[in-house]
N, C-alpha and C positions, 0 to 999 in steps of 0.2 A: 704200524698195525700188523699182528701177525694175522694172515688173510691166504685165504686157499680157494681157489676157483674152478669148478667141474661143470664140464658139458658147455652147450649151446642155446640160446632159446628166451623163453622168457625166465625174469628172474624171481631166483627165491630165495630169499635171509634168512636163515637159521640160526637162531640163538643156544647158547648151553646153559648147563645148569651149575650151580655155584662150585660144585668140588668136580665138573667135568672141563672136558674141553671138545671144540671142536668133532672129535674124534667122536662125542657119543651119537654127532648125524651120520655116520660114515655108510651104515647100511641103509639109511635109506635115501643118502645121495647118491649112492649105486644106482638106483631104481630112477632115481631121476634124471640124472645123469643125460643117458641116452636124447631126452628132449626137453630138459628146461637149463640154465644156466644157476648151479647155486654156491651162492657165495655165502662163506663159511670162518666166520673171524673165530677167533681166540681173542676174547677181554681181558682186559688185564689182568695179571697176575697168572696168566697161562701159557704153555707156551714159552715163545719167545716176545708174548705182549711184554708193554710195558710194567714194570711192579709200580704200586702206590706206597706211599709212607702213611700208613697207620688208616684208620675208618676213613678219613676226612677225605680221602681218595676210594673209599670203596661205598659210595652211596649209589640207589638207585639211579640217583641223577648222573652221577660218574659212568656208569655203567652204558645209559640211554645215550649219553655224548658219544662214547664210542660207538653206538650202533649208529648215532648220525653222522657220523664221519666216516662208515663204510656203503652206507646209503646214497649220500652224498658223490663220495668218489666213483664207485663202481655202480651204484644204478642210477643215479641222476634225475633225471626226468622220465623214465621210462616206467612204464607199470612194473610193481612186483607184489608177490604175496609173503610175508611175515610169518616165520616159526617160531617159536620159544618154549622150553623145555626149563619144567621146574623153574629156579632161578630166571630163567630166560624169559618165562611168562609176565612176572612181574617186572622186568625192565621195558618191552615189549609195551606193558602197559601206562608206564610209565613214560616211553618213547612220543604213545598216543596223546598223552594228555599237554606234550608240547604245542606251543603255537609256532605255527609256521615249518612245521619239517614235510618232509614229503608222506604221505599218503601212502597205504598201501591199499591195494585192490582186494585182498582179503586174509585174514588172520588165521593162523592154528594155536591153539593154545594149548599144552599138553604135560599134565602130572604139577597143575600149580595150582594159584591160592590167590584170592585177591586181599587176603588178608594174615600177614605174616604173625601178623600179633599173636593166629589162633595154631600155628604148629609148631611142630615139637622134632624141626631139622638136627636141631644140636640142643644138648644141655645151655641154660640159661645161667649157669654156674660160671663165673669166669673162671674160675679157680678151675675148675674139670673142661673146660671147653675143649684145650689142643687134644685131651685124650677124646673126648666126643668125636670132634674131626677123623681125630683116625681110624678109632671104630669102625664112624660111617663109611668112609674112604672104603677101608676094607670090606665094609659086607655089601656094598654096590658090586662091587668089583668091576669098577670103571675099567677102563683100557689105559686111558690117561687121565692127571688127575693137574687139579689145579694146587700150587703151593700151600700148606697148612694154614702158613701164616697169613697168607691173601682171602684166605675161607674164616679163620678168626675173625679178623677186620672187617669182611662182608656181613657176616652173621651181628656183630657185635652195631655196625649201622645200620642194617636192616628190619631188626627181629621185629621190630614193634612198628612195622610200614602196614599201612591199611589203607589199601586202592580200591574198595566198596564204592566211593563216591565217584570214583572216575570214570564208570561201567556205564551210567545212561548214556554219557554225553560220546561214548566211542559207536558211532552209524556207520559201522559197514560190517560185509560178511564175513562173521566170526566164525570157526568151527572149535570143540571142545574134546579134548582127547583125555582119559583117563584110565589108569589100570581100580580095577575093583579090590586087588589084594591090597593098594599101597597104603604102605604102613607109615611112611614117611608125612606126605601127605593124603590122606584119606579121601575118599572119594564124595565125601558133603564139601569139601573145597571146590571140585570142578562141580559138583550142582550149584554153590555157587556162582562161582562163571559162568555157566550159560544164564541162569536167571538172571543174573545181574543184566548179561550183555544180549539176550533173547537168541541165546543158540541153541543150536543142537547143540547133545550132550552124547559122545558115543563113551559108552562103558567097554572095557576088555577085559573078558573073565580069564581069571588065572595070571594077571599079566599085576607086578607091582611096579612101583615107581620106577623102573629105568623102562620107559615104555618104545620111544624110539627105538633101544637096541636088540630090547628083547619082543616087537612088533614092529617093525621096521616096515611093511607090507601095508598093516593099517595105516601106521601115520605116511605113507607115500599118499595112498588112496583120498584122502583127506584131504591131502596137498594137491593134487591133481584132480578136485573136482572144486578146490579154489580156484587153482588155475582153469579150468573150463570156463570159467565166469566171466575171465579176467578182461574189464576192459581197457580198448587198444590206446584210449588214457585215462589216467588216472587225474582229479584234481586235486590240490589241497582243500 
């Protein structure tokens, strides 16, 4: 597992989004840094993560195993609270609807969707896809970016995933982070999500889909008033 570790404190997991890495938490694990411990994987196909061969390695469920196995390792029994960005949301929730993983104390959910069926991340064209990829790739202007062909394979076993049903049954403190401009995923997605899941919903004017980097301040804020909550256990 490629895996990066900052600060002290209690813990916070930070998921990325499908053409990012790691890298797109960077400034607002600055900010946290100083007093919480967060731990920061790269999934596969990032990085120096492992690559998949082809879809059958790049499902939700693929995705959520990794996040259980840095859960596992590095927060074990101890409270933590759960980030996920874009791509990162739906694995996160997908994480949730396991039996028997650890628990987190409280969620962020930010620039996703609980239903992929309904956006419009990449052309649905196989035939145009790698060019979509890079497009996108390009007009993020990620810092780093996950393999093409690892974001094909994602995109191609994901597009048509719908986590709708999975939203009552998740009881605990959710928070909803969204940009208003994002064009990517739109902001009736995270209305969405909190309906579904009975959260707040904070909107960020001017701010589109890369919202951790380009609000780095809000989604810390967020995070640290999950963590205010946080209690000293968590159960499953």
């Amino acid at each position: 597992m490629d895996f990066e570790q900052r600060g002290e404190g209690p813990a916070v997991v930070l998921v990325h989004g499908i053409q990012g890495t790691r890298s797109t938490w960077s400034g607002v694990a600055d900010i946290l840094a100083p007093t919480c411990r967060v731990l920061l994987p790269n999934l596969r196909g990032r990085g120096s993560a492992a690559r998949g061969q082809g879809g059958a390695a790049y499902r939700l469920a693929d995705y959520a195993d990794d996040l259980r196995a840095v859960i596992e390792r590095h927060v074990g029994d101890a409270p933590f609270v759960l980030g996920g960005w874009s791509l990162g949301v739906s694995v996160a929730l997908h994480y949730l609807g396991l039996p028997g993983v650890a628990r987190p104390g409280g969620v962020l959910l930010v620039s996703g969707s609980p239903c992929l069926a309904r956006t419009q991340w990449f052309t649905r064209d196989d035939n145009a896809l790698m060019a979509s990829v890079a497009e996108r790739r390009q007009r993020l202007g990620l810092r780093e970016h996950a393999d093409d062909e690892a974001v094909v394979a994602t995109w191609q076993a994901i597009r048509d995933s719908d986590q709708r049903a999975l939203l009552p049954g998740i009881n605990l403190p959710v928070r909803v982070v969204h940009g208003r401009d994002d064009d990517d995923c739109p902001l009736e997605h995270g209305a969405l999500l909190a309906q579904g899941l009975r959260a707040p919903l904070l909107a960020l004017d001017g701010v589109g889909h890369s919202v951790p980097a380009l609000a780095p301040e809000a989604v810390a804020q967020q995070l640290q008033l999950l963590l205010r909550d946080l209690p000293s256990t968590v159960h499953p």
